[in-house]
C-alpha positions in Angstrom: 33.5 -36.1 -46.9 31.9 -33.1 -45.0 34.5 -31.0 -47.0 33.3 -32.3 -50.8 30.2 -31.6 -49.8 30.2 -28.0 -48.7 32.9 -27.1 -50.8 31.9 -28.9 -54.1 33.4 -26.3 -56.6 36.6 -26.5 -55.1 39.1 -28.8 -57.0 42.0 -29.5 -54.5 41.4 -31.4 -51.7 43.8 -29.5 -49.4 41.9 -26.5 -49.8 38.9 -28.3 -48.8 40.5 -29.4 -46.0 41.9 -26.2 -44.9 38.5 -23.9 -45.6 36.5 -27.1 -43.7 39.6 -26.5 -40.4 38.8 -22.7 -40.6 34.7 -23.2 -40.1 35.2 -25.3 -37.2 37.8 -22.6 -35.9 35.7 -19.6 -36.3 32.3 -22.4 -34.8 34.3 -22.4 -32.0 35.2 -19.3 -32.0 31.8 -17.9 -31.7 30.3 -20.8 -29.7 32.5 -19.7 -26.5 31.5 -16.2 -27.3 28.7 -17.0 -26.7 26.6 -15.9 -23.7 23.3 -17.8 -24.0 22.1 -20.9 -22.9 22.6 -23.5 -25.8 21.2 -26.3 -24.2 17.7 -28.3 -24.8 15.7 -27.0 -22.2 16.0 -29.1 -19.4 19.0 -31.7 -20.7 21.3 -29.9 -18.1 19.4 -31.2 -15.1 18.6 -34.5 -16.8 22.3 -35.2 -17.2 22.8 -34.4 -13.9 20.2 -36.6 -12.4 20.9 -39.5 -15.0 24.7 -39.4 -13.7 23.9 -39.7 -10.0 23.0 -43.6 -11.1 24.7 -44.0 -14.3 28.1 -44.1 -16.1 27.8 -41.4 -19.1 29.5 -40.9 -22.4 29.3 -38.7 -25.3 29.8 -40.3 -29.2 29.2 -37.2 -32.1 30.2 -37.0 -35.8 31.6 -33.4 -34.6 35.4 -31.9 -35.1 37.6 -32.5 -32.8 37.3 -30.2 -29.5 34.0 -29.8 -30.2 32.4 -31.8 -27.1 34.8 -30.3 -24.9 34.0 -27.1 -25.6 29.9 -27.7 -25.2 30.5 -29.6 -21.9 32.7 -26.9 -20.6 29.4 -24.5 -21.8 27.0 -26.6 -19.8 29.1 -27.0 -17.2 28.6 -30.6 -17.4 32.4 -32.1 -18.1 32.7 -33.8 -14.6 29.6 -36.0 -15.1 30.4 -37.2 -18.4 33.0 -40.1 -18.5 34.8 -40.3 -21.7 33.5 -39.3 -25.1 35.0 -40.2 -28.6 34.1 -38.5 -31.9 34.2 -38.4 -35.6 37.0 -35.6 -34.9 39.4 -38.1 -33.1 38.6 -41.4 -34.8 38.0 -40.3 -38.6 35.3 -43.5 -38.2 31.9 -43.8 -38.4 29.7 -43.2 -35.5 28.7 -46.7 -35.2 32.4 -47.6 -35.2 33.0 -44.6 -33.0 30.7 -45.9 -30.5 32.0 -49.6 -30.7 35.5 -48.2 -29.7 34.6 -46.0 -27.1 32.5 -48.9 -25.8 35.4 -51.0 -26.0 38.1 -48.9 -24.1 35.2 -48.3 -21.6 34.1 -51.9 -20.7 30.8 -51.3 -21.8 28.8 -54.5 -22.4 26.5 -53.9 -25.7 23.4 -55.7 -24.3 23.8 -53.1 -21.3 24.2 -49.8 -23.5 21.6 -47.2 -24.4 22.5 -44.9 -27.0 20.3 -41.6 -26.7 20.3 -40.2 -30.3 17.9 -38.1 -32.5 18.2 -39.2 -36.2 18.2 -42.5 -38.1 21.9 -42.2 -38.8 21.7 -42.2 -35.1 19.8 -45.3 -34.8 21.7 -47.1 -37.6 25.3 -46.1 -35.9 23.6 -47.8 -32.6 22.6 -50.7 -34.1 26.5 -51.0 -35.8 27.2 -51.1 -32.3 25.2 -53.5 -31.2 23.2 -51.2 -28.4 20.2 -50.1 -27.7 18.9 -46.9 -29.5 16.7 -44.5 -27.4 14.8 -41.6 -29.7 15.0 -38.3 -28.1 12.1 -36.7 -29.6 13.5 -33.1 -29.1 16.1 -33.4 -31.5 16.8 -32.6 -35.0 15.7 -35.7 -36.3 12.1 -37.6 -37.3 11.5 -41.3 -36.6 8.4 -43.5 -36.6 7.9 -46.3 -34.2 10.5 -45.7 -31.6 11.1 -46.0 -28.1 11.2 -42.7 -26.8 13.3 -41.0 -23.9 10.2 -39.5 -22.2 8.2 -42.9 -22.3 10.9 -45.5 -21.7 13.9 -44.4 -20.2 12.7 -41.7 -18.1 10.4 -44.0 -16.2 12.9 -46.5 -15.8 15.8 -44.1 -14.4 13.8 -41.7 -12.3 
């Protein structure tokens, strides 16, 4: 889908396919090049406080490798349990989450999905959990719980 998308004036779909591989190749490419810090200020120390009490995971609509690679970056792989994407499943996120949920034991009523965007929300509510809005993301929602008033206070 990502593939139609950016390359919309490209008839076959192996071709799509193949220039769609080759971004993600030359993304990661440059994104271990890379020197600088490419976290959210401060997310680094979070996660490592958060998983001194609780059991983390990772669900993104990235490419395969992808979370891998930024973990390794971050220096953060050992405190994140297992993590599933869009890149291994070829599902939605929501379905996404719901497996790696599943093969994790993860009770839905006890689950907070951290997330920035409504597709974020929606994907959480597929899945049954509870969505958390981190304000410092990409996206813009309304009427939210938010990390910094709700789930900071609780876990710190």
């Amino acid at each position: 889908i990502i593939a139609d998308h950016i390359f919309f004036d490209v008839d076959e779909q192996s071709k799509k396919d193949e220039l769609l591989e080759l971004c993600c190749k030359y993304e990661h490419e440059c994104l271990e090049a890379n020197e600088e810090d490419i976290s959210f200020e401060g997310i680094v120390d979070t996660i490592k406080q958060l998983s001194g009490k609780y059991r983390l995971f990772i669900v993104s609509n990235c490419q395969k490798g992808y979370i891998e690679l930024v973990t390794s970056k971050l220096n953060i792989t050992g405190l994140i349990e297992d993590y599933l994407c869009f890149g291994d499943t070829g599902l939605s996120k929501g379905e996404t989450m719901s497996m790696l949920m599943e093969r994790n034991g993860l009770d839905a009523d006890e689950t907070v999905y951290v997330g920035d965007t409504a597709g974020d929300k929606k994907a959480t509510e597929d899945a049954k959990a509870t969505f958390v809005y981190a304000d410092y993301g990409f996206g813009e929602l309304q009427n939210e719980k938010y990390v910094g008033d709700l789930l900071y206070q609780k876990m710190f």
